[in-house]
Backbone as JSON, one array per atom type, in Angstrom:
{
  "sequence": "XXXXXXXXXXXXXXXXXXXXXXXXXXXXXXXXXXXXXXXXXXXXXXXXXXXXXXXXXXXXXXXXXXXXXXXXXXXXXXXXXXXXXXXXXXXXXXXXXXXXXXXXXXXXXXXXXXXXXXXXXXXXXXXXXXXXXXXXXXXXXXXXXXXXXXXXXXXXXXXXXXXXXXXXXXXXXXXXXXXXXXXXXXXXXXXXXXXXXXXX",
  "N": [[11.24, -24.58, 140.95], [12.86, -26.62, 142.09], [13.87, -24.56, 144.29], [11.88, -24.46, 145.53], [11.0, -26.83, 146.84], [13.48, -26.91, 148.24], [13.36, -25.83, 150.32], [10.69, -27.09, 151.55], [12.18, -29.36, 152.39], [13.69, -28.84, 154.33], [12.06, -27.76, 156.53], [10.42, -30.15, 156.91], [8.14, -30.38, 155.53], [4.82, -30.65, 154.58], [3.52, -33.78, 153.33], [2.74, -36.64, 151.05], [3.52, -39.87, 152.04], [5.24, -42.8, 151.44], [6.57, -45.89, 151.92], [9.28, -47.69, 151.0], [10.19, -51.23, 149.75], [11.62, -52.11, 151.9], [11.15, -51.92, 154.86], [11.32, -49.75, 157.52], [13.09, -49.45, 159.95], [14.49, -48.44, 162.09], [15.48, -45.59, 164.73], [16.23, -43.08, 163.37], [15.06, -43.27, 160.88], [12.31, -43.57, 161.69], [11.8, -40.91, 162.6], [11.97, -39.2, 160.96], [9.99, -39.92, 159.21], [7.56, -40.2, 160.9], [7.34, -37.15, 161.66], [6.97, -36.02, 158.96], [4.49, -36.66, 158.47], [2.56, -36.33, 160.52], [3.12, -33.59, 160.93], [2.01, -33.02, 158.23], [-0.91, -33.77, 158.64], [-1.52, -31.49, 160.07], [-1.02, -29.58, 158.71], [-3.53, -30.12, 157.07], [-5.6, -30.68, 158.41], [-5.47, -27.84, 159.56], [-5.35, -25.84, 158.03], [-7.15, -24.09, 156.57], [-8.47, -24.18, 158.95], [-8.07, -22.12, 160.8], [-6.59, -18.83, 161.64], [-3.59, -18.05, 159.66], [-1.15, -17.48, 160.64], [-1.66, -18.54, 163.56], [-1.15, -21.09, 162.74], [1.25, -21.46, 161.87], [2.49, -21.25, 164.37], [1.68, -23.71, 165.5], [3.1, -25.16, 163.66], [5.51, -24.96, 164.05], [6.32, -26.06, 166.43], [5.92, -28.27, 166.08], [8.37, -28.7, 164.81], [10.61, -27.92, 165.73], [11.33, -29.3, 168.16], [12.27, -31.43, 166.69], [14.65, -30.67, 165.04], [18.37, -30.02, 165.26], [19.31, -27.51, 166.56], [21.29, -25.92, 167.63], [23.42, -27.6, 167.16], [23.05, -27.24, 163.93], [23.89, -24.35, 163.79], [26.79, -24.54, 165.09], [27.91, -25.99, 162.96], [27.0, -24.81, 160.41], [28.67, -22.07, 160.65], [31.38, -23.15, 161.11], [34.87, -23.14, 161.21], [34.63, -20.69, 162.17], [32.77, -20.94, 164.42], [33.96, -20.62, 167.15], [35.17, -18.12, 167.13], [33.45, -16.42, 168.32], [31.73, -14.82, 171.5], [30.69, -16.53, 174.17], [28.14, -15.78, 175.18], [27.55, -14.34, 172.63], [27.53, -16.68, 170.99], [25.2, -17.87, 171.63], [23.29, -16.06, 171.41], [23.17, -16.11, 168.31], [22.7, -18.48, 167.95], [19.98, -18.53, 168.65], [18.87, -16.27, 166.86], [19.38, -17.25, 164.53], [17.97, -19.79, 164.12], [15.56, -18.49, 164.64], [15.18, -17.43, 162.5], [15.27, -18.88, 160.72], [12.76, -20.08, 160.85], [11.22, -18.08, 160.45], [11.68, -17.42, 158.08], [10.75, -19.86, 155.84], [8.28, -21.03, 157.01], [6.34, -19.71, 156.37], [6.27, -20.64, 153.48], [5.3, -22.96, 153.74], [2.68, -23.8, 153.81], [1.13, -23.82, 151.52], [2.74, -26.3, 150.13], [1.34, -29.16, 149.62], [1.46, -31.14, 147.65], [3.26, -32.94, 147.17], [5.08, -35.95, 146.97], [6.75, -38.36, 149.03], [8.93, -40.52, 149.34], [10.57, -43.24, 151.34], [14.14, -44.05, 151.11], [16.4, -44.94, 151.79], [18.12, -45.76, 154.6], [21.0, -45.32, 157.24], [23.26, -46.1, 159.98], [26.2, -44.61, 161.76], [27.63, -45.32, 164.34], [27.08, -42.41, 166.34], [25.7, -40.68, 164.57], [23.71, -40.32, 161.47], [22.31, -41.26, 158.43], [19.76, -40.33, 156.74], [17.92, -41.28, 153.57], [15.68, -39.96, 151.12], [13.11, -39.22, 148.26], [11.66, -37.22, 146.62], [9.05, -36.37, 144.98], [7.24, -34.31, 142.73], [4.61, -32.82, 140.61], [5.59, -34.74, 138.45], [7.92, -34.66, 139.0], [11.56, -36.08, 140.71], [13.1, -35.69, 143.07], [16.3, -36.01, 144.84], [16.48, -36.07, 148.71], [18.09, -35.9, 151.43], [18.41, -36.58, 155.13], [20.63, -35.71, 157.75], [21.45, -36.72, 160.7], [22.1, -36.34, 164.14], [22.58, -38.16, 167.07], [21.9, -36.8, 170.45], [22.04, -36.48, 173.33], [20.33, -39.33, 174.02], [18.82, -38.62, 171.8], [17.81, -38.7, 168.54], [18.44, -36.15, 166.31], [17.58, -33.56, 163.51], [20.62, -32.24, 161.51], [21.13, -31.32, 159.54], [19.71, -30.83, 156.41], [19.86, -32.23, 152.5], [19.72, -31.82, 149.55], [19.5, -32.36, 146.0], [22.31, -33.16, 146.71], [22.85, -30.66, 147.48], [23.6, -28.5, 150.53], [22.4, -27.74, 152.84], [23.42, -26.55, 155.35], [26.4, -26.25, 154.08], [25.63, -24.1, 151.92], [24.81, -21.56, 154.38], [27.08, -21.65, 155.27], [29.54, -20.38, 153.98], [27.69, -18.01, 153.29], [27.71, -17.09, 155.96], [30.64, -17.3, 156.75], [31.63, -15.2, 154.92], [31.05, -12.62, 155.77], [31.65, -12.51, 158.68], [34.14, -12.63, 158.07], [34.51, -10.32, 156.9], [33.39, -8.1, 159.21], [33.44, -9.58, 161.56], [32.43, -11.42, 164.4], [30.64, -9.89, 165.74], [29.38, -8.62, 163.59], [28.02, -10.09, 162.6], [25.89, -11.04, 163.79], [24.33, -8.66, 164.14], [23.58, -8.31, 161.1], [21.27, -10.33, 161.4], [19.94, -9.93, 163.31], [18.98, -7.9, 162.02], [17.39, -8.96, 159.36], [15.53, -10.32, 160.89], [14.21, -8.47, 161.89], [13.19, -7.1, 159.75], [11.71, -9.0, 158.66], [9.5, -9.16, 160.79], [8.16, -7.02, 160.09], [7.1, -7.09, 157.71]],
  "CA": [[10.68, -25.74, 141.64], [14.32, -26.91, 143.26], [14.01, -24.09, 145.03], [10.72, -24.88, 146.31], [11.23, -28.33, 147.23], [14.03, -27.25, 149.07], [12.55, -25.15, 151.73], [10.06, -27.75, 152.2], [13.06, -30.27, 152.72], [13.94, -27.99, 155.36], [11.42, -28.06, 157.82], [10.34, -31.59, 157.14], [6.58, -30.04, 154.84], [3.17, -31.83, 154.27], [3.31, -34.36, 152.1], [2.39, -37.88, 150.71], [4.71, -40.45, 152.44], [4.99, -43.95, 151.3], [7.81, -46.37, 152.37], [10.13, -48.4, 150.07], [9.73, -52.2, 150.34], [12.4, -52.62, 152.92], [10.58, -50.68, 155.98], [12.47, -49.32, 158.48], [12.92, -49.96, 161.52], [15.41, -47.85, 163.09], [15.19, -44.38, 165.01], [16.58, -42.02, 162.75], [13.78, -43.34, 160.29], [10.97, -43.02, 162.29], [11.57, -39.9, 163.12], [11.59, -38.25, 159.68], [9.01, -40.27, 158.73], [6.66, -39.56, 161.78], [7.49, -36.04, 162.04], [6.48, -35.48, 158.21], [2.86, -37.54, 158.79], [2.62, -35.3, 161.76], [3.04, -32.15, 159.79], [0.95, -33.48, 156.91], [-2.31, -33.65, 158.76], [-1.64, -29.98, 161.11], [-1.5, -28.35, 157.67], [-4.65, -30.88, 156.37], [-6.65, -30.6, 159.36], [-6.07, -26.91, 160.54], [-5.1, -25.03, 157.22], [-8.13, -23.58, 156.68], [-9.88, -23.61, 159.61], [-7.25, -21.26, 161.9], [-5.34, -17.68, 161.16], [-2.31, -18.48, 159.22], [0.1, -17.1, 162.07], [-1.48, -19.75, 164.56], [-1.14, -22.54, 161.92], [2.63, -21.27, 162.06], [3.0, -21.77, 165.4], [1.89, -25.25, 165.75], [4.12, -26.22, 162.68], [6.85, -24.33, 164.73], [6.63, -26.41, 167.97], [6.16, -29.91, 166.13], [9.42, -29.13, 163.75], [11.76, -27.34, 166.55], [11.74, -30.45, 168.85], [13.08, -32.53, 165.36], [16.35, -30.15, 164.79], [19.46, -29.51, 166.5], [19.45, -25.22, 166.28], [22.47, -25.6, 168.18], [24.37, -28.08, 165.96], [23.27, -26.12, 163.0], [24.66, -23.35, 164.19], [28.15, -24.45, 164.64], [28.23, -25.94, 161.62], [26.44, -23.55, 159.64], [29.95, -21.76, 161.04], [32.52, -24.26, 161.0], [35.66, -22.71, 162.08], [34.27, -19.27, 162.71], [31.88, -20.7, 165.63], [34.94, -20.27, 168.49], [35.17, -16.24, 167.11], [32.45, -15.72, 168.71], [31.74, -15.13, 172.9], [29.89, -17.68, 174.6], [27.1, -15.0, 174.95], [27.27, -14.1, 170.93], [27.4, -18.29, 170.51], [23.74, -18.27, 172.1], [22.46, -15.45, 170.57], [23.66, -16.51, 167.56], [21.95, -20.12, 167.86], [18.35, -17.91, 168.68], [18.77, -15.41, 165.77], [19.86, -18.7, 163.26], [16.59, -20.93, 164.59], [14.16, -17.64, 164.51], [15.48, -16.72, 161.22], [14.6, -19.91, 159.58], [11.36, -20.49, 161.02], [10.19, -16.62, 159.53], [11.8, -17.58, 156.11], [10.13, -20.73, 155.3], [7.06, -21.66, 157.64], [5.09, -19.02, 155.23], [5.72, -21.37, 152.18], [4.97, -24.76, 154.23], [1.1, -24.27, 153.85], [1.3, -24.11, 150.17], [3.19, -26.82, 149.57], [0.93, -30.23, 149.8], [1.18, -32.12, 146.8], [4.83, -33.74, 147.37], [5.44, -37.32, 147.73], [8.21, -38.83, 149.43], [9.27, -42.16, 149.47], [11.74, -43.59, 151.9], [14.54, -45.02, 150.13], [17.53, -45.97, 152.44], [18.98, -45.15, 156.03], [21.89, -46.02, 157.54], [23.69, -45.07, 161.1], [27.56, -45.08, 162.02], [27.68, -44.97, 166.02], [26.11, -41.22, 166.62], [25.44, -40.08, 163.73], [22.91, -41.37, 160.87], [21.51, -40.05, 156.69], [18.37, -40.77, 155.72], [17.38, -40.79, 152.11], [14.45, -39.92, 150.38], [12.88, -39.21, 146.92], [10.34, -36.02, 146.7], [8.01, -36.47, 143.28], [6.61, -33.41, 142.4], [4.64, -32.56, 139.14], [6.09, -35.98, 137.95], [9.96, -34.47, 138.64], [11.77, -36.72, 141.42], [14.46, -35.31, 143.83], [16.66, -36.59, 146.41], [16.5, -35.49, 150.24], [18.9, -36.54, 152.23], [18.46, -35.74, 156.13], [21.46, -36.2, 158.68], [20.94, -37.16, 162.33], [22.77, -36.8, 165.11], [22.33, -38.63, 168.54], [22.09, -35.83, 170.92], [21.16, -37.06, 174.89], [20.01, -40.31, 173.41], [17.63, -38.9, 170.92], [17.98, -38.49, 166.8], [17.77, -34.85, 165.41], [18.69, -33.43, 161.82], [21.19, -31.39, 161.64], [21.93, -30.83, 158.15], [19.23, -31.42, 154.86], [20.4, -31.97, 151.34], [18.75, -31.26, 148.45], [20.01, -32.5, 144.87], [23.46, -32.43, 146.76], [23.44, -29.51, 148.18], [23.3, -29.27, 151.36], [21.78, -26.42, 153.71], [24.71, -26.23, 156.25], [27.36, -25.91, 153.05], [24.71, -22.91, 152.28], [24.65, -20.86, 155.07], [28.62, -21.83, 155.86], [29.66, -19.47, 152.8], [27.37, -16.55, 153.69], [28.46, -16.36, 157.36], [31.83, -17.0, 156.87], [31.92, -14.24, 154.04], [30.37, -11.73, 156.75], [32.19, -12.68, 159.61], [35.52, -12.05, 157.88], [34.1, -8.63, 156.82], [32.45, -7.77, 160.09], [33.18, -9.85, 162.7], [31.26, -12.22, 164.46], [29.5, -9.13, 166.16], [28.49, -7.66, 162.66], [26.9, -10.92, 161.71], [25.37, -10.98, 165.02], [23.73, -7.32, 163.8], [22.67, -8.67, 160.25], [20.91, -11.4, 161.34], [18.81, -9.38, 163.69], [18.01, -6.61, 161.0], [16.72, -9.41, 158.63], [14.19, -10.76, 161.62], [13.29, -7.29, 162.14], [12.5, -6.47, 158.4], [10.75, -10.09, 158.17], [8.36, -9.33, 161.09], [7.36, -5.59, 159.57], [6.83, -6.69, 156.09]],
  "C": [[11.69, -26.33, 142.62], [13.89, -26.07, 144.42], [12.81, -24.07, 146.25], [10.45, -25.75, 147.33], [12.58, -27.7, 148.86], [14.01, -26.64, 150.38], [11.28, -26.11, 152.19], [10.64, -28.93, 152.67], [13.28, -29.73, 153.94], [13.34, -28.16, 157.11], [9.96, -29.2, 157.56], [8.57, -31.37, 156.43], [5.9, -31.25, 155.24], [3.8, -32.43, 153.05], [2.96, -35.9, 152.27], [3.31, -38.7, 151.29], [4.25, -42.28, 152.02], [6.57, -44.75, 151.47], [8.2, -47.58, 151.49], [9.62, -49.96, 150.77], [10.35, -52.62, 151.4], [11.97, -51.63, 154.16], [11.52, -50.52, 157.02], [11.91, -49.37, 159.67], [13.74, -48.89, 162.98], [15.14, -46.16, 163.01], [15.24, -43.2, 164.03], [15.23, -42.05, 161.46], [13.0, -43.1, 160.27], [10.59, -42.14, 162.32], [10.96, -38.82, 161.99], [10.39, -38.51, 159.47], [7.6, -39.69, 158.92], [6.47, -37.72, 161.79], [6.53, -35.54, 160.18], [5.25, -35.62, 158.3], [2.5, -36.31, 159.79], [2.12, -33.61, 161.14], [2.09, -32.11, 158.5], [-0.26, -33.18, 157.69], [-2.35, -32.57, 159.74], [-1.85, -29.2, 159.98], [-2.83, -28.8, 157.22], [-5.58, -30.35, 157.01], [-6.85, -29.14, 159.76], [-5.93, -25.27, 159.34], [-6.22, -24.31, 157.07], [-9.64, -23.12, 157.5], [-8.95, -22.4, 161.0], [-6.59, -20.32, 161.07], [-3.92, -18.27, 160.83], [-0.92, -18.67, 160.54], [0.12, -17.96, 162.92], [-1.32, -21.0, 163.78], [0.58, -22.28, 161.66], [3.57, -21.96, 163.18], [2.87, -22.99, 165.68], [2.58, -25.96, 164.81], [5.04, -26.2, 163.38], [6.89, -25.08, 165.4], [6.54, -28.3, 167.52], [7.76, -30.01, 165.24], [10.78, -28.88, 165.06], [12.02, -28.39, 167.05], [13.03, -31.69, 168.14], [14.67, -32.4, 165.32], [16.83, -29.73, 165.91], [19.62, -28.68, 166.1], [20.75, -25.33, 166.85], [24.03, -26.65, 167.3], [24.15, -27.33, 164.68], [24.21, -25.49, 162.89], [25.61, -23.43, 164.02], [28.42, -25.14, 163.45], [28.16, -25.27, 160.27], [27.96, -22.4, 159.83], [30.79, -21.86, 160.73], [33.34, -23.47, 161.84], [35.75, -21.32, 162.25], [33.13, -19.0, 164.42], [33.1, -20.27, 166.7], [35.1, -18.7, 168.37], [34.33, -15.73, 168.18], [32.25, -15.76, 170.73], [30.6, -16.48, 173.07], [28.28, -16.9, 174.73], [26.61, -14.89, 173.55], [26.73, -15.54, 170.73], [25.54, -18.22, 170.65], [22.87, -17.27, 171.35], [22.01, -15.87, 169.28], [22.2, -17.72, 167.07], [19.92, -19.63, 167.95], [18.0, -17.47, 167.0], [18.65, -16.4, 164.55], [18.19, -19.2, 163.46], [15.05, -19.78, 164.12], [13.87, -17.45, 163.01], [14.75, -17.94, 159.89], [13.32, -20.45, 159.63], [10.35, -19.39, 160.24], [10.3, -16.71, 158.35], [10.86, -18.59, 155.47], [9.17, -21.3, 155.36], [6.17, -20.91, 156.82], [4.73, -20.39, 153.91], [5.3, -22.81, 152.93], [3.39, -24.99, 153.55], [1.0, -24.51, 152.29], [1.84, -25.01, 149.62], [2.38, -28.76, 149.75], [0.69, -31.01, 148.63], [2.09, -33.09, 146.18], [4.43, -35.06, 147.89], [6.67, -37.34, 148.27], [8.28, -39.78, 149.68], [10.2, -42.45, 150.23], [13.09, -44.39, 151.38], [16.08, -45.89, 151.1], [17.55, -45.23, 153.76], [20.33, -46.5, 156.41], [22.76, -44.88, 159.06], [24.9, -45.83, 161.33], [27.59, -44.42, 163.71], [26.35, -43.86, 166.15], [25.75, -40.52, 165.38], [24.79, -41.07, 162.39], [22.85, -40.44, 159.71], [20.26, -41.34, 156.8], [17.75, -40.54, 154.6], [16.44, -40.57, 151.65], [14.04, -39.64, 148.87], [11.55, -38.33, 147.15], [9.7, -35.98, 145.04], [6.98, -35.01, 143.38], [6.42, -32.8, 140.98], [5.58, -33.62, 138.4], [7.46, -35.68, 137.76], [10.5, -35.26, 140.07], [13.08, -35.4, 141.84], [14.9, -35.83, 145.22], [17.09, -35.68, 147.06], [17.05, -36.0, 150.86], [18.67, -35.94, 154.0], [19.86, -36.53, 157.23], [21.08, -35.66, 159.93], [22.16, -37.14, 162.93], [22.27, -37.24, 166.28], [22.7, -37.24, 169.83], [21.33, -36.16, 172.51], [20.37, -38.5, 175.0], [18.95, -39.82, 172.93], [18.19, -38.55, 169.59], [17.77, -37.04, 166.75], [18.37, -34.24, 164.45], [19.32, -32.34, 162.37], [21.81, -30.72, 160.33], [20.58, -31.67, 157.06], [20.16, -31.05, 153.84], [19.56, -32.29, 150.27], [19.37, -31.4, 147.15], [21.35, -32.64, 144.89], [24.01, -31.3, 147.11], [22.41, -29.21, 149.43], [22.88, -27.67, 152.75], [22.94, -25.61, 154.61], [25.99, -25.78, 155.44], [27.17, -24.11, 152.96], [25.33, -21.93, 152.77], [26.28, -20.79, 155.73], [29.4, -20.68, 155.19], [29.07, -17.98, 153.27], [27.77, -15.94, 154.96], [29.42, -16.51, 157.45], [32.0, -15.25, 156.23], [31.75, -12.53, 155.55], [30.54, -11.73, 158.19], [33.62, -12.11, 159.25], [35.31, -10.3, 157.79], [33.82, -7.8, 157.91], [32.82, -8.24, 161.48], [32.2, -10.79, 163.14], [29.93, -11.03, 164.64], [28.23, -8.54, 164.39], [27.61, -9.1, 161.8], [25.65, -11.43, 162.58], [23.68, -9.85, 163.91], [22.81, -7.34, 162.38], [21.43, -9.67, 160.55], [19.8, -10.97, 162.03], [18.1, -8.09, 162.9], [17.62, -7.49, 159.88], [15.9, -9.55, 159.66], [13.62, -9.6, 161.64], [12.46, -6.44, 160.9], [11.4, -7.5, 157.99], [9.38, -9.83, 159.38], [7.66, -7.6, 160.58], [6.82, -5.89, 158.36], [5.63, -7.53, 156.21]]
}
């Protein structure tokens, strides 16, 4: 069930949203907020009346706008993003963004019977967390999403999930496979998972 929850933490699922008594007011708030509401009634309204694949794509194009693929990225990294060329960097930031939209937009439609409650935010200059509380099957878990200010707008750049935290994650497996490999050979995995995820 963790593991469930936390792919729908991810790319911001359908679910129940109700807001703590102190409502929020500020951007980084909204955004989660709106963006889940948003996503709630594309899976409500079109789940069953459109081919899965196109009920993909319109989750795809209301969640992409939300995250920074390119902050990810170097953090998802850390101090392995500079290894890489400025060409690899971009690829990189495609292969990362494609990769997570083929892993998890399958389970989105399945997952509508999550609440989430808003429970705090808070922002230091450019950068913001927003907390939440996901009730599922009467088990609670906290969601944490972090924001950065990016051109003057909010976008996550990091969920966390019981404490653990997506960017931690994925920091571990591509370091591990960068030391082994190279940036190029993590370059090379990354496009032979997309290519096994759109055959299967």
């Amino acid at each position: 069930m963790k593991r469930l929850l936390f792919l729908f933490c991810l790319l911001n699922l359908a679910c129940a949203f109700s807001v703590s008594a102190k409502d929020l007011v500020t951007d980084p708030g909204k955004l989660v907020q709106t963006t889940v509401l948003q996503v709630r009634e594309t899976v409500k309204s079109k789940k069953s009346a459109i081919p899965l694949e196109e009920l993909d794509r319109l989750l795809e194009a209301q969640i992409r706008p939300v995250f920074s693929f390119n902050e990810m990225s170097k953090q998802s990294l850390g101090i392995h993003w500079t290894k890489g060329t400025s060409a690899e960097q971009d690829e990189f930031v495609n292969l990362f963004s494609n990769l997570l939209a083929r892993t998890y937009l399958a389970k989105i439609r399945d997952i509508d019977q999550t609440e989430m409650e808003m429970a705090s935010e808070s922002i230091d200059e450019e950068k913001a967390i927003v907390k939440t509380i996901a009730t599922s099957k009467g088990e609670d878990f906290s969601i944490d999403y972090r924001l950065r200010k990016e051109n003057g707008a909010w976008r996550v750049y990091d969920v966390i999930v019981e404490n653990v935290s997506i960017i931690s994650t994925y920091r571990s497996e591509f370091g591990e496979e960068i030391r082994k490999n190279q940036f190029s050979g993590l370059i090379s995995k990354l496009r032979d998972k997309i290519e096994k995820k759109q055959t299967s």
